[in-house]
C-alpha positions in Angstrom: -16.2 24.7 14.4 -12.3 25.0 15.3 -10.5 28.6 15.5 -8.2 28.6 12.6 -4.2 29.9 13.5 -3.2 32.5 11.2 0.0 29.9 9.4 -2.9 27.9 8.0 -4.9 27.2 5.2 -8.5 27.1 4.3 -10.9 25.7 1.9 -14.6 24.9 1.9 -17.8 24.7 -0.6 -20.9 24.9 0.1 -23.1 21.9 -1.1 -27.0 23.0 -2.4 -29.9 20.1 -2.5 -33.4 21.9 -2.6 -33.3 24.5 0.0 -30.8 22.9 2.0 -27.2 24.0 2.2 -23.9 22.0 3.6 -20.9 24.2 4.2 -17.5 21.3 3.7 -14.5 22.6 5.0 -11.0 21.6 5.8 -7.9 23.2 7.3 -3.9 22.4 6.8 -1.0 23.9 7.7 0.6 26.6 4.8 3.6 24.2 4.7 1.8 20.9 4.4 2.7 18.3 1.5 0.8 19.2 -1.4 -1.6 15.9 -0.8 -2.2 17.1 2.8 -3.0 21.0 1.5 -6.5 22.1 2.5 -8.0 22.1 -0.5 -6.6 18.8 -1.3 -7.5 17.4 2.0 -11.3 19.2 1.2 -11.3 16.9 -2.1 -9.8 13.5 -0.8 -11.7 13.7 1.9 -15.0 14.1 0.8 -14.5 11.0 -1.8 -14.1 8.9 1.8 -16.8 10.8 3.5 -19.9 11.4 1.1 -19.1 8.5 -1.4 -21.9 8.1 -3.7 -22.7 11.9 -3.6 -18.8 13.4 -3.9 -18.7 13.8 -7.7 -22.0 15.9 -7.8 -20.9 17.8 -4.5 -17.6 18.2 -5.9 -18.9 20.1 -9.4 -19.4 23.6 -6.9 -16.8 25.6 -6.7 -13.7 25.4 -3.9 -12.4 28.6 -2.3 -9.5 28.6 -0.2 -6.3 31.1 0.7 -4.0 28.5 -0.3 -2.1 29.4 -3.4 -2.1 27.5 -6.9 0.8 24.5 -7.7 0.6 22.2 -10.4 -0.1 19.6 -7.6 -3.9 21.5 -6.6 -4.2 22.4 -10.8 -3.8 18.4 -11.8 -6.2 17.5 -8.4 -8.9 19.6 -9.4 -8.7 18.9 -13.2 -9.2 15.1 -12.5 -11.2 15.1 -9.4 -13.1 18.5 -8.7 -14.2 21.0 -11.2 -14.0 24.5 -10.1 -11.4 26.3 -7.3 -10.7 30.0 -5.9 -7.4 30.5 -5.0 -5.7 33.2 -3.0 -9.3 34.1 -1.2 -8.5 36.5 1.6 -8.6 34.5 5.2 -11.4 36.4 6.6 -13.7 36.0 3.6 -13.2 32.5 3.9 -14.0 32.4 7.8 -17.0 34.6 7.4 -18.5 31.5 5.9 -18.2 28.8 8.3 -21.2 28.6 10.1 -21.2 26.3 13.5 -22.7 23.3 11.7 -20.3 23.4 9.3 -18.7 19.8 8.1 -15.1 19.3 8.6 -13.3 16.9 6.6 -10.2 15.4 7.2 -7.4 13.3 5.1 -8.8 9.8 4.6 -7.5 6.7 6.0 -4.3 5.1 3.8 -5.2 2.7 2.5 -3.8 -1.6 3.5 -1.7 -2.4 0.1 0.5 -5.8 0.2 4.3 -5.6 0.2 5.1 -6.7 -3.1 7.6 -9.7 -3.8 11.1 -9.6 -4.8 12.2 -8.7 -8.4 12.5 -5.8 -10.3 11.2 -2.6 -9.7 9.1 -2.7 -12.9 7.7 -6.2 -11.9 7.0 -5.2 -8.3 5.0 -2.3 -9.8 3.6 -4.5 -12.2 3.2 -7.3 -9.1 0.9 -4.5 -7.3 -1.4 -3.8 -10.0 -2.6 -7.1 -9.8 -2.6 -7.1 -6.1 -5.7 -4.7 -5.4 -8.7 -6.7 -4.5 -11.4 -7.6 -6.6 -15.0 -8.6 -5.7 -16.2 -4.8 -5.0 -18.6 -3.3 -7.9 -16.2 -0.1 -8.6 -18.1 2.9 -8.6 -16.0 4.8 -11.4 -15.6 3.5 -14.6 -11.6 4.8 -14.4 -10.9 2.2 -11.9 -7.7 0.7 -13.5 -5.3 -2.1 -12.0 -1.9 0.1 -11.8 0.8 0.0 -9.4 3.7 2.4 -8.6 7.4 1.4 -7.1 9.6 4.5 -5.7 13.1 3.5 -5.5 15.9 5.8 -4.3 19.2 6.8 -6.2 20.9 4.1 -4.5 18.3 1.4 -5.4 16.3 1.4 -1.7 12.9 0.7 -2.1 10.9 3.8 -0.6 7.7 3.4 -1.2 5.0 1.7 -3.2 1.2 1.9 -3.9 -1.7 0.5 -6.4 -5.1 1.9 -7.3 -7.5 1.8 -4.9 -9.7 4.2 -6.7 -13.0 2.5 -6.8 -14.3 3.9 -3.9 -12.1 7.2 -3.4 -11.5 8.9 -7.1 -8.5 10.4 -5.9 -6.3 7.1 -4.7 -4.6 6.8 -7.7 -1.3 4.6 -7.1 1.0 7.2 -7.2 -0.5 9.4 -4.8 -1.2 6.2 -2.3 2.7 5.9 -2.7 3.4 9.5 -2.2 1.4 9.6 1.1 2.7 6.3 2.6 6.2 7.3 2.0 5.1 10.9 4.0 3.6 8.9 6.6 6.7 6.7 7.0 9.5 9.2 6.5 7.8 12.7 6.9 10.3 13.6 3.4 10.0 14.1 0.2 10.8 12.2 -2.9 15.1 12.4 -2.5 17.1 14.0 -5.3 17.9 11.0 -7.6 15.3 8.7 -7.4 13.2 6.8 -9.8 9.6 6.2 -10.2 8.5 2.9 -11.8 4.5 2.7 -12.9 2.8 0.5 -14.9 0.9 3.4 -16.6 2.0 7.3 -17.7 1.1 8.9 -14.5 -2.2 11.7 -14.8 -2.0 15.5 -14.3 -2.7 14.9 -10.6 -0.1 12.5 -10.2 2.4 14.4 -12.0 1.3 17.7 -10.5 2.1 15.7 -6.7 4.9 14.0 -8.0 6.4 17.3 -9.2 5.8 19.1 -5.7 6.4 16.5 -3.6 10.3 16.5 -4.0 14.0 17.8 -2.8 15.0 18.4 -6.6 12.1 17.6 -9.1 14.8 18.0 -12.1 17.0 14.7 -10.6 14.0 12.5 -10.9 13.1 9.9 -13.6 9.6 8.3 -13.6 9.4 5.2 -15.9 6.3 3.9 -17.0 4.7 0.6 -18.8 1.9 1.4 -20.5 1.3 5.3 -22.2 -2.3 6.8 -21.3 -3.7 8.4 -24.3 -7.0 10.0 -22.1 -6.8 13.7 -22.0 -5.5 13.7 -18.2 -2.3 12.2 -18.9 -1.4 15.1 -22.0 0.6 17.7 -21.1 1.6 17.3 -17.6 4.0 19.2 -15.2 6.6 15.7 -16.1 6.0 16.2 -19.6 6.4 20.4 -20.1 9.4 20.3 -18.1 12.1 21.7 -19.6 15.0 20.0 -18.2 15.4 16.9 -20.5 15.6 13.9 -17.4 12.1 15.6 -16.2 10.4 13.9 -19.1 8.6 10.3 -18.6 10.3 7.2 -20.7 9.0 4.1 -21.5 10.3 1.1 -19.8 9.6 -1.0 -22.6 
């Protein structure tokens, strides 16, 4: 187990199967992108690393020092089930034993370049693109895609679902973390998000942390969600008017 730096963050659960108990941990720095946070980190993570079992691991509660954003709220909502916040450091430390598991951020994962056209039909383009041929092992696992284009019409970044092994790759947050990893920025002020469906309370949580100015940016969408995760987002309560998703139909 690595000595944690006072400007970081912590979160860990502890796993119970019979008398057996598996402390999961993860660390980030305070000022990481809320998809690199350690509690999100702690939950992406242990989607790559305990596949089949991460869903029942995941139902224990998180506890970490890192504070509450809609980004964590919308991650645990659709992919965890219980969190901590605000824990004090030491607590935390005081229960990381030496065979404690750390998890790190999962790999990105390979999505095509999509074609030319419109951002719409690139995003559309992208949905179709993920590959088939793998039983998915969530029933959720949707063909979407997600375009990021800037004020100036520059394509930023782009993603599709690759959630059928990893709950939480949802297209938007595979676009989010490839544009990180190629620009180490946020979304700029000004830019539009194109998706072929109404993005989730995670995506929305991320989308709405993840930027310079979160009331400059449109996201446009294809296809509305009606499934509970997709009601009453951070996009959808905000009060500025061009916060609010439209349909691109």
């Amino acid at each position: 187990m690595q000595m944690t730096e006072n400007s970081t963050d912590l979160a860990l659960l502890t796993s119970s199967r019979g008398d057996q108990h598996t402390v999961y941990w993860s660390q980030a720095a305070r000022q990481a992108p809320p998809f690199l946070s350690a509690p999100a980190v702690l939950i992406q993570g242990l989607y790559e690393r305990e596949t089949e079992m991460a869903r029942k691991i995941l139902r224990e509660r998180i506890y970490t020092n890192a504070p509450m954003n809609e980004a964590l709220r919308g991650l645990v909502k659709v992919c965890a089930k219980r969190i901590d916040v605000d824990v004090p450091k030491d607590v935390l430390q005081t229960r990381l034993s030496q065979d404690a598991i750390r998890i790190d951020p999962p790999p990105l994962p390979e999505i095509a370049e999509p074609g030319p056209g419109s951002p719409m039909a690139q995003a559309r383009w992208l949905a179709q693109s993920v590959a088939r041929g793998k039983a998915p092992l969530y029933a959720s696992d949707r063909p979407i895609g997600a375009v990021l284009v800037s004020q100036q019409g520059e394509l930023l970044a782009y993603g599709a679902n690759t959630n059928a092994r990893n709950r939480s790759c949802h297209a938007e947050m595979n676009l989010l973390r490839t544009l990180y990893a190629r620009t180490g920025k946020p979304i700029p002020a000004g830019s539009t998000l194109y998706v072929t469906l109404k993005p989730c309370r995670m995506c929305a949580g991320m989308i709405w942390d993840f930027c310079e100015d979160a009331r400059t940016i449109r996201v446009l969408y294809d296809e509305n969600d009606p499934g509970p995760h997709a009601q009453r987002t951070a996009l959808d309560l905000s009060p500025v008017p061009i916060q609010e998703l439209y349909s691109a139909k």
